[in-house]
Phi, psi and omega in degrees: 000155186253126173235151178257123154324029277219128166259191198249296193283354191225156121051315235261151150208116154242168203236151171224166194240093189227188181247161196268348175260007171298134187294190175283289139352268181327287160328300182313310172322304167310324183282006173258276185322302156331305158254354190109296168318144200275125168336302196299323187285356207262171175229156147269139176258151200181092163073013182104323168262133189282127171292119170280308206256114178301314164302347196268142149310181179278314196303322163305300185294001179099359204288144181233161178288128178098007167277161179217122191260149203271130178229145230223131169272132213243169202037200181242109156218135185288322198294148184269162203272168202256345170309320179292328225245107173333317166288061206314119139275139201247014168334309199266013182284138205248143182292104195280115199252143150294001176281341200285346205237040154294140175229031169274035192058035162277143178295155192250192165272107170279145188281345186290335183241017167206086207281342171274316182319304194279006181249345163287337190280326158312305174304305189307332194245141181271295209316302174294333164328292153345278174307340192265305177320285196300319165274322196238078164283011185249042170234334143318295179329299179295326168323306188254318147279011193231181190272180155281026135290308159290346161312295177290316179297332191258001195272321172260346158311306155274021180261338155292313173304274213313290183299352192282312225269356180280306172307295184300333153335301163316286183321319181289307196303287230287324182291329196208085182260358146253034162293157180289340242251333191270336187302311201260326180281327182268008131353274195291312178306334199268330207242350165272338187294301166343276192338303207259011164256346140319267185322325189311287173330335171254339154298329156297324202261335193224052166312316209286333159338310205266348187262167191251155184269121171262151214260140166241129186243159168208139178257155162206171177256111143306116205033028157116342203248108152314111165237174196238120167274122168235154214254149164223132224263348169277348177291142226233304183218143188271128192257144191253111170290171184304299183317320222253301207291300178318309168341282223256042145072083154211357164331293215282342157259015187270153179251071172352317178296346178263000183304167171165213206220122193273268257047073197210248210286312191230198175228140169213174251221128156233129184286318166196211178217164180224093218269011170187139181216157168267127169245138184232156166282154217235000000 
């Protein structure tokens, strides 16, 4: 099933392709390759109520296909999220643990220190595999073609660059907080925060904007010939390729006087219109 994401503190809306029988715990884990954020740090949010049980499936917990659920960071971490950063990094993903939702301030098991864990947790999901290819190809590259030694190497290598470059982040705001260079970052903050006071905001009032539309196939017969339709409840008139209309014998009723030039994502030629056919459901 497909759920929609929303994080609180950044930007972010992603969509993830999981089961429904997927734990929480686990979900939380997707939600780290996705944001940045330490599995142990994030909360779910659902419908106003915060997911308690790390153990329950989605499905327990009520979550369904197409729903969109909130995700809220929980302690003080400073670091931008890795969704920000142009070099998607999948560094910060936390191994979902009964250790992870420890709050004796101890570092948990980080997917950064145990690089087999997160490339196997990559291998089992293709979908993510995808998103990796597409933000991070050369740590895709290493997934799939390389051993798991270039796999850990290039894994902690930008999970080191990502920390380096956050520090230096810092260091310019705090030292030269009117710098042009600090000017633009704190800018670039003031416009994501907007973004994301945007988005809240379009999530009350216009939620249905974040969930997905399931595509409707239907089979019926036209004039007698089984065909497969797909319906779309907004269309104004139904359009036939040539191939289709010879198909099912209605050629010999078009009407030529309706020709012209159709228009959208391309142009395409209309030969006429056929102003009634018998359509029956199958």
């Amino acid at each position: 099933m497909k759920v929609t994401v929303s994080t609180q503190h950044t930007n972010e809306c992603f969509l993830l392709d999981v089961s429904e029988d997927l734990e929480l715990e686990n979900f939380k884990a997707f939600c780290e390759v996705q944001s940045g954020y330490p599995a142990h740090e994030i909360a779910i949010e659902f419908q106003g109520v915060l997911l308690q049980d790390n153990k329950k499936t989605l499905k327990t917990h009520g979550i369904q296909d197409g729903d969109l659920v909130l995700l809220k960071h929980l302690g003080s971490y400073h670091a931008t999220p890795a969704a920000v950063i142009p070099n998607f990094d999948f560094s910060g993903i936390v191994v979902p643990s009964a250790s992870s939702s420890s709050s004796n301030g101890q570092s948990s098991n980080s997917l950064s220190d145990d690089p087999a864990t997160v490339r196997q947790l990559l291998l089992d999901n293709p979908k993510e595999i995808a998103l990796l290819q597409q933000n991070n190809p050369r740590l895709a590259d290493a997934l799939l073609n390389g051993s798991p030694e270039d796999f850990e190497r290039i894994l902690r290598q930008q999970y080191e660059e990502r920390e380096k470059r956050e520090q230096l982040r810092l260091r310019m705001l705090n030292a030269h907080p009117f710098d042009t260079e600090a000017q633009k970052l704190i800018a670039e903050e003031i416009k994501k925060n907007n973004i994301e006071a945007n988005m809240e905001a379009a999530m009350e009032y216009n939620p249905e904007t974040f969930g997905t539309v399931v595509m409707l196939y239907i089979n019926c017969k036209v004039n007698g010939y089984p065909v497969k339709a797909f319906i779309d409840s907004g269309a104004q008139t139904t359009i036939m390729s040539l191939a289709c209309a010879e198909r099912v014998n209605i050629m010999r009723l078009l009407d030529t006087r309706w020709a012209g030039i159709a228009k959208g994502v391309g142009v395409q030629k209309i030969l006429g219109r056929i102003h009634m056919v018998n359509v029956n459901n199958i």
